[in-house]
C-alpha positions in Angstrom: -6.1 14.4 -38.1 -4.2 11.4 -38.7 -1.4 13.7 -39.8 -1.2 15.4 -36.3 -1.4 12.3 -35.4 2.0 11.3 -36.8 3.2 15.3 -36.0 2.6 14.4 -32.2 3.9 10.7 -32.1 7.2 12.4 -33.3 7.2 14.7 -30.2 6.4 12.6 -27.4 2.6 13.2 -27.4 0.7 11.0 -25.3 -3.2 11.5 -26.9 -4.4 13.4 -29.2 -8.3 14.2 -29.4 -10.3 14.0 -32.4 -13.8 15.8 -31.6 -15.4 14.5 -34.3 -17.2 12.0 -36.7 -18.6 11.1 -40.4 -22.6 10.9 -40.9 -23.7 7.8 -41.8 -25.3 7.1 -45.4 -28.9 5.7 -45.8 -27.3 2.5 -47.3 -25.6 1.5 -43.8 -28.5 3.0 -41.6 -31.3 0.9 -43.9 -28.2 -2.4 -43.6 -28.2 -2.5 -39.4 -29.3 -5.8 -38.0 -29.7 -5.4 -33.9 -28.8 -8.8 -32.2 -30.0 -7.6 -29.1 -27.5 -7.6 -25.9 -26.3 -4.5 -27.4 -24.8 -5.9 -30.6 -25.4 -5.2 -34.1 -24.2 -6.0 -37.5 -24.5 -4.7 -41.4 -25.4 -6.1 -43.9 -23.8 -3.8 -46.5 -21.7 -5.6 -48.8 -18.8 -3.1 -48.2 -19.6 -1.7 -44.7 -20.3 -5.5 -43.0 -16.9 -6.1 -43.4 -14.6 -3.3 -43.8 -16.5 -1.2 -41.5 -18.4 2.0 -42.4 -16.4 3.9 -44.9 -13.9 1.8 -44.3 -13.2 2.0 -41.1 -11.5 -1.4 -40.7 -9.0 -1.0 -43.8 -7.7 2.8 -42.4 -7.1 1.3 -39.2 -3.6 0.1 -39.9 -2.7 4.0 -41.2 -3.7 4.9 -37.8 -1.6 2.4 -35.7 1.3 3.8 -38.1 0.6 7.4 -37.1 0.3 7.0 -33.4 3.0 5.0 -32.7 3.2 2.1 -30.1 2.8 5.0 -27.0 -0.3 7.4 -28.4 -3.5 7.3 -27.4 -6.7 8.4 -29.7 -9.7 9.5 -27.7 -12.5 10.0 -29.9 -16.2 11.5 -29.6 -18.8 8.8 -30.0 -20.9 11.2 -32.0 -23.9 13.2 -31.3 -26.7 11.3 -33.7 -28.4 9.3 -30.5 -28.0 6.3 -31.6 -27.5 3.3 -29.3 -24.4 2.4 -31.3 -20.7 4.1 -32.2 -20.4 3.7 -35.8 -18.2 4.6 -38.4 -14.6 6.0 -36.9 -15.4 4.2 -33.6 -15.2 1.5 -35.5 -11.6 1.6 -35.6 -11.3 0.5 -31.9 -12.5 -3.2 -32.6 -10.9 -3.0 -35.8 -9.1 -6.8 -36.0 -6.6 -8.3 -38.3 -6.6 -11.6 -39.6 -4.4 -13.1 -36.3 -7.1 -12.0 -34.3 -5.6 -9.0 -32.8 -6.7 -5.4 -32.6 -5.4 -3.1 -35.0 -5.0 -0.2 -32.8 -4.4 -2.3 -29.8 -6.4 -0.5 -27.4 -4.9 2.5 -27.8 -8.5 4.5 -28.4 -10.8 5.8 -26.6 -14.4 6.3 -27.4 -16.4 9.1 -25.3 -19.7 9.7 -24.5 -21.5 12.2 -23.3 -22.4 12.6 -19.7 -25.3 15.2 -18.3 -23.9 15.4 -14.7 -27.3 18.1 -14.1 -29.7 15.3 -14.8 -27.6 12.3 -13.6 -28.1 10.7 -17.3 -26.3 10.4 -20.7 -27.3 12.7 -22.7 -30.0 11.8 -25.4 -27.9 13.1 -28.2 -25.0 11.2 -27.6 -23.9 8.0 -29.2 -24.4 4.9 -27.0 -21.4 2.1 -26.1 -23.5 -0.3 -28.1 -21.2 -2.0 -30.8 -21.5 -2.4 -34.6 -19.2 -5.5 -35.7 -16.7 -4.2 -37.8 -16.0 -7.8 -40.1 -19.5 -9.9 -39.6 -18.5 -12.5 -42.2 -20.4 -15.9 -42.7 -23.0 -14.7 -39.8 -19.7 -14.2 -37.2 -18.3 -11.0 -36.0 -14.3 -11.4 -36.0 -14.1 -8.6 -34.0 -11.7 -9.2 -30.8 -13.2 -6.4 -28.5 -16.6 -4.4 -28.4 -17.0 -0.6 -28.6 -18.7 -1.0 -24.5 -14.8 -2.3 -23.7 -13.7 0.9 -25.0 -16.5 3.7 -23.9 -16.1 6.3 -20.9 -18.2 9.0 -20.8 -17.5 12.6 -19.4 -19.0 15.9 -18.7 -20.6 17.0 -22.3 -23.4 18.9 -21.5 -23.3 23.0 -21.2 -19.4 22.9 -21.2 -18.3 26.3 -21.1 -14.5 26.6 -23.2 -13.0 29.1 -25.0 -14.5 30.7 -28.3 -13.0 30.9 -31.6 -13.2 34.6 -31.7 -12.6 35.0 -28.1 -14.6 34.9 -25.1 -16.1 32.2 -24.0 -18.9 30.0 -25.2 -21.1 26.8 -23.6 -22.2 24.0 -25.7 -23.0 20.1 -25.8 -21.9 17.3 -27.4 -19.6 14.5 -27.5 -17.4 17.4 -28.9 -16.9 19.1 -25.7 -17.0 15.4 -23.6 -13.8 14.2 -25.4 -10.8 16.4 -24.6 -12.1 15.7 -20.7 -11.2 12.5 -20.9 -8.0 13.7 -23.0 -7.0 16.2 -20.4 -7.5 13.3 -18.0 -5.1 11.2 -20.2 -2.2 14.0 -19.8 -2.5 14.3 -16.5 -1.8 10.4 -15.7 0.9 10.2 -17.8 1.9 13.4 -15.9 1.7 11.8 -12.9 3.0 8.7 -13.9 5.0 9.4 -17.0 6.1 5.7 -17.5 2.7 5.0 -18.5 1.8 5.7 -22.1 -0.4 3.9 -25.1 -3.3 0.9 -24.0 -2.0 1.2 -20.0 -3.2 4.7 -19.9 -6.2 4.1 -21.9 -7.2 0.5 -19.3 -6.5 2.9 -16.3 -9.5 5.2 -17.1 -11.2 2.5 -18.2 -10.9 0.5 -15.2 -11.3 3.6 -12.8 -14.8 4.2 -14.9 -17.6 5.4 -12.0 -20.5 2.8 -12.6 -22.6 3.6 -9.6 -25.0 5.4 -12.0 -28.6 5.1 -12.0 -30.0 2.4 -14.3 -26.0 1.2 -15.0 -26.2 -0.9 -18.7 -23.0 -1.5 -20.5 -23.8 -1.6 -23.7 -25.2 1.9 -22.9 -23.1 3.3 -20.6 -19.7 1.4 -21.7 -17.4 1.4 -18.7 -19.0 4.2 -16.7 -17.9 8.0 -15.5 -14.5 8.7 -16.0 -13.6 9.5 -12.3 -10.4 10.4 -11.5 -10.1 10.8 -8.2 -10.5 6.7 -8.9 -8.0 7.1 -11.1 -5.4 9.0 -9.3 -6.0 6.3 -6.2 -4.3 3.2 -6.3 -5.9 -0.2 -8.2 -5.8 -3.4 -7.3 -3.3 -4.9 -4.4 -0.6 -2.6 -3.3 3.0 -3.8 -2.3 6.4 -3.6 -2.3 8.5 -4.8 -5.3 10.8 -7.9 -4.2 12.8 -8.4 -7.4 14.1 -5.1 -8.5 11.9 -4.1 -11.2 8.5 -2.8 -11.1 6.8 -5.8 -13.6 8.2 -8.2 -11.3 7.1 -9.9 -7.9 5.5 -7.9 -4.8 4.4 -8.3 -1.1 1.6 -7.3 0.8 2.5 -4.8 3.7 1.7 -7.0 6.4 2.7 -7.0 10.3 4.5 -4.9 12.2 7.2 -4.4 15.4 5.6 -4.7 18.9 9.0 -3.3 20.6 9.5 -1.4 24.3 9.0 2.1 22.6 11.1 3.5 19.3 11.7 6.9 19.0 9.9 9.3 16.5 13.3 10.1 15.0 14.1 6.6 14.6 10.4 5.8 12.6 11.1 8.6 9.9 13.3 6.4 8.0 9.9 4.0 7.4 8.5 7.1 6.0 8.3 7.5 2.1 8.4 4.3 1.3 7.3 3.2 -2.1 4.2 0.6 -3.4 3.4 -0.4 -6.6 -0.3 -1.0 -7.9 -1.6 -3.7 -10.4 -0.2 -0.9 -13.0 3.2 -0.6 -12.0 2.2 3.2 -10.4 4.1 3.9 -7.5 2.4 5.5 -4.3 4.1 6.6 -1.1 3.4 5.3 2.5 4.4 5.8 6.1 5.1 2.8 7.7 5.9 4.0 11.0 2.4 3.4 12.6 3.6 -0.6 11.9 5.7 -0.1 14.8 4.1 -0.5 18.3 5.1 -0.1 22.1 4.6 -2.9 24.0 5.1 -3.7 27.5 8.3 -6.3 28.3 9.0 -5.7 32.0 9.5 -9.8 33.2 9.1 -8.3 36.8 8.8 -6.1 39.7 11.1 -5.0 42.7 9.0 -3.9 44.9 6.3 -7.0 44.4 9.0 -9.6 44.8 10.7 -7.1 48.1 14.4 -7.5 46.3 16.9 -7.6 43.2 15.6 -10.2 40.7 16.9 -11.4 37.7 15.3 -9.6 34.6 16.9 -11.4 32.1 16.1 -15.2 33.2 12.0 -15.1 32.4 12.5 -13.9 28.4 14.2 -17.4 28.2 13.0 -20.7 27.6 13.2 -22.6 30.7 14.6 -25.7 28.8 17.0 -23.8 27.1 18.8 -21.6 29.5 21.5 -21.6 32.2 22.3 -18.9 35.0 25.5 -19.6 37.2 26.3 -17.4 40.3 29.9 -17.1 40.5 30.7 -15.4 44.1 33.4 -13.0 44.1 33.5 -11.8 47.8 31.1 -11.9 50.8 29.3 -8.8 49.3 29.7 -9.4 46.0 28.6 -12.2 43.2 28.2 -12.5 39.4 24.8 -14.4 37.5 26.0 -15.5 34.5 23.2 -16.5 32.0 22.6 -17.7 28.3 19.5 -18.9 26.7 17.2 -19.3 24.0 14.2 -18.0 22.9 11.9 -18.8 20.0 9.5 -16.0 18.2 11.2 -12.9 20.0 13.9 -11.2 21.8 13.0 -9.7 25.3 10.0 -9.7 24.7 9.9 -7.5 21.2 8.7 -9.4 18.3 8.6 -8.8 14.3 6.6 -10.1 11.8 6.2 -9.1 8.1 7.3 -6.1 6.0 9.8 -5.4 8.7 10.8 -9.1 8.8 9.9 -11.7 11.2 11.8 -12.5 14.0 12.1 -16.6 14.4 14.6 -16.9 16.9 17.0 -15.1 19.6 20.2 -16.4 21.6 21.0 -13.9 24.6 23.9 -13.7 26.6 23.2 -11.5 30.1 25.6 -11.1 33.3 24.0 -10.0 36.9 26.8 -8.0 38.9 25.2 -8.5 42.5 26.4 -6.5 45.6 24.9 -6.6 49.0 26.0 -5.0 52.2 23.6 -4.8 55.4 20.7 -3.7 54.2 21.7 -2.1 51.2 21.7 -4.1 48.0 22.5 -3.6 44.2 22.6 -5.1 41.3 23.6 -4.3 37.6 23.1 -6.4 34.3 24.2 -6.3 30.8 23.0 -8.5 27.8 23.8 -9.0 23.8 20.9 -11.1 21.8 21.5 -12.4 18.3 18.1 -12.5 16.5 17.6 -14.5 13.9 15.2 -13.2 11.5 13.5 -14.3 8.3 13.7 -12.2 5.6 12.0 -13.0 2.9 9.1 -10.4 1.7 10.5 -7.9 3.6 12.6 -5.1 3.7 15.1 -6.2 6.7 18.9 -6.9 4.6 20.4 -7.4 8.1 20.3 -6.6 11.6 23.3 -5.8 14.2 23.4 -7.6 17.8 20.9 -6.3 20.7 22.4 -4.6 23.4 20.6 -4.3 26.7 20.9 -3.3 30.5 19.2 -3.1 33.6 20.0 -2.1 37.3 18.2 -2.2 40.9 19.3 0.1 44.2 17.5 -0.8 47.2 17.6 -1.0 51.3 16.2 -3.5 53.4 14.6 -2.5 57.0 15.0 -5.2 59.9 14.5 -7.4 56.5 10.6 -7.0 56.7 10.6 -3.4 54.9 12.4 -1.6 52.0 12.6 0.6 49.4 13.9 0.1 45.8 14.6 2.2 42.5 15.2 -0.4 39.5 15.5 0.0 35.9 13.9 -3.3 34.4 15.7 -4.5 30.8 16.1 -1.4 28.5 17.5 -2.0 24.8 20.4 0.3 24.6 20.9 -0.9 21.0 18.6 -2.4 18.0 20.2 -1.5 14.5 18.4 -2.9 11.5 19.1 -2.0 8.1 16.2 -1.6 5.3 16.5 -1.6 2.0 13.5 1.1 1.4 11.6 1.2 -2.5 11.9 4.7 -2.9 11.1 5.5 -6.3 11.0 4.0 -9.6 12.6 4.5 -13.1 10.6 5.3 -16.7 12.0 2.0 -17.7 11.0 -0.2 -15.1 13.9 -0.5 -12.2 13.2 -0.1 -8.6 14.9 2.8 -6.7 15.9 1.7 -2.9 17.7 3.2 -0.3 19.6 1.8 2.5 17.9 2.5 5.8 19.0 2.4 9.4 16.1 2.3 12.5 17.9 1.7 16.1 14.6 0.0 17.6 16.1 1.0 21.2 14.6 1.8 23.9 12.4 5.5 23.5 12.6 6.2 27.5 14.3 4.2 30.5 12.0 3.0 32.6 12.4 3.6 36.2 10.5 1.9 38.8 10.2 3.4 42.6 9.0 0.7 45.1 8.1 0.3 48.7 7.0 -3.4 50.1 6.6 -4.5 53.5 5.9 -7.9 55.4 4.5 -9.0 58.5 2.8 -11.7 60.2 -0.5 -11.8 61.5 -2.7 -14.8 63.0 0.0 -17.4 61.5 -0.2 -15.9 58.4 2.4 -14.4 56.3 1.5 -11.0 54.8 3.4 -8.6 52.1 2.8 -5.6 50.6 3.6 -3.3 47.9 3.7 -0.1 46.1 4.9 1.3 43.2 5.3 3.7 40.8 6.4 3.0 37.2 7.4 5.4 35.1 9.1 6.1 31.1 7.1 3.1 29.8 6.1 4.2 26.3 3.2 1.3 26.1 1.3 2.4 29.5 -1.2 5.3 28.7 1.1 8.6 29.4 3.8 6.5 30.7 3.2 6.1 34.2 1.5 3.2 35.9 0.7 3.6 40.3 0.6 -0.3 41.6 -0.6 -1.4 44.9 -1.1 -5.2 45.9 -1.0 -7.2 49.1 -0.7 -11.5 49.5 -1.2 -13.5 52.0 0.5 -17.1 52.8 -1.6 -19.1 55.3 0.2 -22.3 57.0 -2.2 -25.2 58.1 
């Protein structure tokens, strides 16, 4: 075996299964001492402290033969005994710095009777026999229960030696499970190899078992659904290489609509586990519509100015400039803190901390007919850290208003409230990762504009009854991605009383 062993190491194997184990002599079985708590000791003056037949001093010849990157999975053995003796032993087997020989590249399996829910009588148990009890201590630096999975052993049905098929039980037929298992990982993630292949199952181990003991049990059920799942925190890698920093996905975009097309480049993007094991996500649900519109037409009977109420009050300016009697420009700047036009990031996709717009009002009015047209740029300032943002291009907006005024007390209005035009942000996506550590990214491009223009239609009316002023109004909005399917019907009426 240890010869295979060696064979395999030289072509790339990842495990190698060793479905079997020595009897024990009547000299170690009379020499156990149980300590209770699952741990025992011999007091044969070879096997105390070399390890049954051993065990301790052929470690080393094992380490050599499997290389730095092979795993041994080995049956516990099929003598019922609440310990794994004798080549089990090798797992704990520790030299004199205090390390483990094989370190943790074995295995140890048990036997598992999924049709009674139990482990099955025959089969070894996780409890632990020290390999080196010397002076009363046990310089062992693990336990056998740090190294025990068990897996389906009982009425296995494989191929026969003479062909057909045959069913049998034992930690025989339990072992290449979990060795099978071990392939697949490494299939899966073929970066991992040696003691982070071996911790994986362990880790992944199903203990929601009935009557759950570790010293019995060791680390549970191999499960690998578990397995194949990710462990620990998931995030995205920050510093280029898989073993270095991550961030939690966190936050989102609450923006006036995105397009679908625009949210498949947040699609495939990678996240590492607490074992380096990359996993695939779609980000684009992070990405919400929200509802920016500062005003309304129809409510307010006129052009207004869209722009002015996304800025701080304290840090903005709007001049009119008049051009003729029927035409004037509203220039406006301001600032705004947390957003820009009401969109907002925060997180993964960065976080916006500040904006600076720039916005001009082309007004034009001629009897009752009135129009107005605006353009804006925003500069957004965002922080970047923990995120994926590397830069983001100016925002360009617009909006416009038609409408006609009736013996100035009626009207009707068509307006298009502020729509972003343009939004370019560019990501630098984890896509995938190499054997030897280094993260894959791509440059990616989402134009967060608009998904639809909204267009308002709007009819308001004032009149005055008893002394008091009255106005009403109705409208229809429609192309607003965040109202449920993009239409919204409003009607309201105020009333100004004069004492």
């Amino acid at each position: 075996a240890k010869q295979a062993a060696s064979w395999g190491a030289g072509l790339g194997s990842v495990a190698i299964n060793l479905s079997g184990e020595v009897n024990h002599d009547t000299a170690f079985k009379n020499s156990i001492v149980d300590q209770g708590n699952g741990n025992y000791y011999s007091t044969h003056w070879y096997y105390g402290t070399n390890g049954y037949n051993g065990a301790g001093a052929d470690a080393p010849s094992w380490k050599t033969a499997l290389g730095d990157e092979q795993v041994l999975v080995k049956a516990a053995g099929n003598a019922g005994k609440a310990y794994s003796a004798g080549i089990n032993q090798m797992a704990t087997a520790t030299d004199t710095d205090g390390n483990l020989i094989l370190d943790g590249q074995m295995i140890i399996v048990g036997n598992w009777d999924s049709q009674n829910g139990i482990i099955n009588s025959s089969s070894n148990k996780a409890g632990t026999v020290c390999t080196n009890f010397t002076n009363g201590v046990c310089l062992d630096a693990a336990k056998i229960k740090d190294f025990y999975i068990m897996a389906d052993g009982t009425n296995v049905t494989s191929t026969s030696v003479n062909g057909g098929y045959v069913s049998m039980t034992g930690t025989s037929m339990a072992a290449p499970v979990v060795t099978g298992s071990i392939a697949v990982l490494h299939q899966m993630w073929p970066f991992m190899k040696g003691k982070s292949l071996v911790q994986l199952v362990l880790v992944t181990g199903n203990k929601n078992i009935a009557g759950y003991d570790e010293n019995v049990h060791g680390q549970g059920l191999l499960d690998m659904d578990k397995a194949t799942r990710p462990v620990g925190a998931t995030g995205l890698p920050t510093s280029g290489r898989t073993d270095g920093g991550v961030s939690a996905v966190t936050g989102g975009a609450n923006v006036s609509g995105v397009s679908a097309g625009q949210i498949v480049a947040l699609t495939g993007v990678m996240v590492l586990d607490s074992f380096e094991r990359d996993f695939y996500i779609d980000l684009g649900d992070m990405t919400q519509s929200v509802d920016t519109r500062t005003a309304s037409v129809a409510e307010q009977m006129g052009a207004v100015n869209y722009f002015a109420p996304y800025l701080d009050k304290t840090q903005s300016v709007a001049v009119p400039v008049t051009i003729n009697e029927r035409s004037s420009v509203t220039i406006g700047a301001g600032a705004t803190e947390g957003s820009y036009l009401g969109n907002s990031f925060s997180g993964t996709l960065g976080t916006t901390k500040s904006s600076s717009t720039v916005y001009a009002n082309y007004n034009y009015v001629n009897g009752g007919f009135y129009a107005q047209a605006g353009l804006g740029i925003t500069s957004v300032e965002f922080d970047k850290s923990n995120s994926m943002l590397a830069s983001a291009d100016r925002v360009i907006s617009s909006t416009a208003t038609a409408g006609y005024n009736i013996n100035d007390n009626w009207g009707v209005a068509v307006s298009q409230p502020v729509t972003i035009e343009s939004a370019k942000m560019d990501y630098n996506v984890p896509v995938a990762r190499t054997l030897d550590g280094n993260v894959v990214t791509e440059m990616r491009t989402v134009d967060f504009k608009s998904s639809s223009r909204e267009i308002d239609l709007g009819t308001y009316y004032n009149f005055n009854v008893m002394g008091a002023d009255v106005s009403t109004f109705a409208e229809v909005r429609t192309g607003v991605a965040a109202l449920k399917d993009a239409i919204e019907t409003r009607v309201g009426i105020n009333a100004n009383f004069k004492f």
